[in-house]
ZAKEFI-729607 format. One line per 3 residues: number of its first residue (from 0); their letters; for each residue x negated, z negated, y of C-alpha. Coordinates in Angstrom, 3 decimals. Layout:
NUM	A	X/Z/Y  ...
//
This chain:
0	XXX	0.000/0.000/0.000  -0.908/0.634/3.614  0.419/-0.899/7.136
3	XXX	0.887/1.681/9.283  1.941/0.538/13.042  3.296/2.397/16.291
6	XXX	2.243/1.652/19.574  3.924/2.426/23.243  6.207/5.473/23.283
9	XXX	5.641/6.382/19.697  7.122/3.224/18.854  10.059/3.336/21.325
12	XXX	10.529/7.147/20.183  10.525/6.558/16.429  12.744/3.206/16.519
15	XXX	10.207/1.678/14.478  6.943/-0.834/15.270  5.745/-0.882/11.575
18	XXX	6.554/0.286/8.383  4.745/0.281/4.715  3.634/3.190/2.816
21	XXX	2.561/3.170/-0.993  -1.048/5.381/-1.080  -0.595/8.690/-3.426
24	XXX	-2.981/10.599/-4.160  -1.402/13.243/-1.869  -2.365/10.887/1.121
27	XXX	-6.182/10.726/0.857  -7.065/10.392/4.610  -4.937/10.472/8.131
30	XXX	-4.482/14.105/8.607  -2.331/13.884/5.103  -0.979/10.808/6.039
33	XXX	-0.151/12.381/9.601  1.379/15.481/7.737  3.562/13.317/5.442
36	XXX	5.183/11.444/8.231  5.897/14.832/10.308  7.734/16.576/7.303
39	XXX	10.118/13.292/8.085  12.114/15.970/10.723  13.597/15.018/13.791
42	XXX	11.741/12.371/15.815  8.924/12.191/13.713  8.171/15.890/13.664
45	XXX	7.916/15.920/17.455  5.674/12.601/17.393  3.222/13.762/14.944
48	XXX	4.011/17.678/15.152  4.636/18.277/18.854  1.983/18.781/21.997
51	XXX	1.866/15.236/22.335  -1.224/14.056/21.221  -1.578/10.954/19.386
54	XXX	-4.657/8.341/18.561  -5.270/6.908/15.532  -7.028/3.936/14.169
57	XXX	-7.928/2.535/10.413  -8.194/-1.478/10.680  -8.829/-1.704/14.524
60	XXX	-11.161/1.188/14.583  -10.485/4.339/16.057  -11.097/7.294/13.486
63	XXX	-10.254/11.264/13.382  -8.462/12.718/10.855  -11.082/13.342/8.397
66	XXX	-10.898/9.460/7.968  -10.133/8.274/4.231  -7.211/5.868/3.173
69	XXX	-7.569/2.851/0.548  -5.562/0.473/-0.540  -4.773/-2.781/2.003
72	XXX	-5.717/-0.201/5.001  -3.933/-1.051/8.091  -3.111/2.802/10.228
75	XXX	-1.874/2.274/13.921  -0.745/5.174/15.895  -1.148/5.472/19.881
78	XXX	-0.622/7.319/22.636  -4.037/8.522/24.227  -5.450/5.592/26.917
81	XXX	-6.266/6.715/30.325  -7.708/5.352/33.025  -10.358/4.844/35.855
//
């Protein structure tokens, strides 16, 4: 099982702060994970699908999508930060 977690607008978009996902061994990394949540429809295909970007992090660390999924991994999804 993973945590995955939505931050800011994602969160208020999808209805949803957290949810938890069992691993498959479709999902080997965040771009399949990203890809399995988007094929949801609706409001999740224009969060994860859409020109939006989105940030991602594995256990408080941000990572691209190349980044590999185990067990007891906690996923959070986030707008991009700005600032100056």
């Amino acid at each position: 099982m993973i945590k995955i977690r939505y931050f800011a607008r994602l969160r208020e978009h999808l209805g949803t702060a957290d949810e938890q996902m069992a691993l498959t061994p479709e999902i080997r990394d965040l771009a399949a994970l990203t890809e399995q949540l988007r094929r949801r429809g609706g409001v999740w295909s224009e969060a994860f699908g859409g020109e939006q970007s989105v940030m991602m992090a594995v256990n408080e660390e941000v990572a691209d999508a190349a980044q590999p999924l185990r067990d007891g991994d906690e996923v959070a999804y986030f707008p991009p930060v700005t600032g100056g």
